[in-house]
Legacy VTK file of the C-alpha trace (Angstrom):
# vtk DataFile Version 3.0
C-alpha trace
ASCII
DATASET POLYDATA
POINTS 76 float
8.818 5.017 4.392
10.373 8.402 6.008
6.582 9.352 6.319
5.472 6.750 7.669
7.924 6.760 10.703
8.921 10.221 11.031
6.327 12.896 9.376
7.695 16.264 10.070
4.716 18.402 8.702
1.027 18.843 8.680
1.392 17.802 4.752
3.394 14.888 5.879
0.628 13.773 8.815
-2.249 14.360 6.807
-0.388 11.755 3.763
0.470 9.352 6.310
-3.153 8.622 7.212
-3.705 8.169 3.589
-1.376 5.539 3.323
-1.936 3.798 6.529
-5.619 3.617 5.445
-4.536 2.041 2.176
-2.430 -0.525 3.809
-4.974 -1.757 6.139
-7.627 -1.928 3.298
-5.864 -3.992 1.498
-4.573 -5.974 4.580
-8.227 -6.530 5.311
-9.258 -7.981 2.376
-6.584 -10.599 2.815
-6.461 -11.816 -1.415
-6.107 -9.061 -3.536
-4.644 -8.524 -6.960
-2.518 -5.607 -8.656
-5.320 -3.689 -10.114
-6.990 -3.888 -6.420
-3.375 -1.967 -5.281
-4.488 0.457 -8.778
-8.047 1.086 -7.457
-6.737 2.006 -4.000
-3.933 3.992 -5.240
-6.412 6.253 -7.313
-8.200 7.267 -3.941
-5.075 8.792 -3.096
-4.466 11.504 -5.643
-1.022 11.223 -6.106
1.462 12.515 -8.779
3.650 9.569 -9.401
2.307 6.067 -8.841
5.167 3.486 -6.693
5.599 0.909 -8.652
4.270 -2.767 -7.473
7.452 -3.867 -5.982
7.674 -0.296 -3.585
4.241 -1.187 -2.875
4.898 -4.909 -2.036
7.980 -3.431 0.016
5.559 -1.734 1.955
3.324 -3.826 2.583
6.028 -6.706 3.793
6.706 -4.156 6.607
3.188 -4.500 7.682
2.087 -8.266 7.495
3.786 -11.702 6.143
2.610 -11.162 2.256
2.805 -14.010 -0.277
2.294 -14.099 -4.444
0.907 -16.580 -6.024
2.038 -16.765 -9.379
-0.660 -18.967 -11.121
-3.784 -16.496 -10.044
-1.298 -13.542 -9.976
-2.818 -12.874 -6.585
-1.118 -11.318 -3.158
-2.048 -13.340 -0.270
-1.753 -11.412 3.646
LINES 1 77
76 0 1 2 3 4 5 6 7 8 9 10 11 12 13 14 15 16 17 18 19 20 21 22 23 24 25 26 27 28 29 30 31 32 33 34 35 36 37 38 39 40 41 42 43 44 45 46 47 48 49 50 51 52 53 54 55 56 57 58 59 60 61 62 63 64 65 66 67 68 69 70 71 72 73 74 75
């Protein structure tokens, strides 16, 4: 989250564009599922994956997010 608020470098700026474009993609769709967070965190290139609940943290910080437990679906 520190990157998201406060990037310091041009390493920092450069991730935080990443990320905000992953958020909104997956904000757009509006229904999306935990291998649609796996595609979208492949794009990314990163070392060590956040788990689903950092990524659901995340997200709650953006837009109201629901789960559905039945369809195992994420609802913005």
């Amino acid at each position: 989250m520190a990157i998201l608020k406060n990037p310091k470098t041009y390493a920092d700026k450069a991730n935080k564009v990443q990320i905000m474009s992953l958020i909104n993609g997956l904000i757009d769709k509006g229904k999306f599922n935990r291998s649609d967070i796996d595609k979208s965190l492949d794009g990314l290139n990163l070392i060590n994956k956040p788990s689903y609940q950092v990524m659901e943290e995340i997200l709650k910080q953006f837009c109201e997010l629901t789960y559905n437990i039945k369809t195992k679906t994420y609802t913005v």
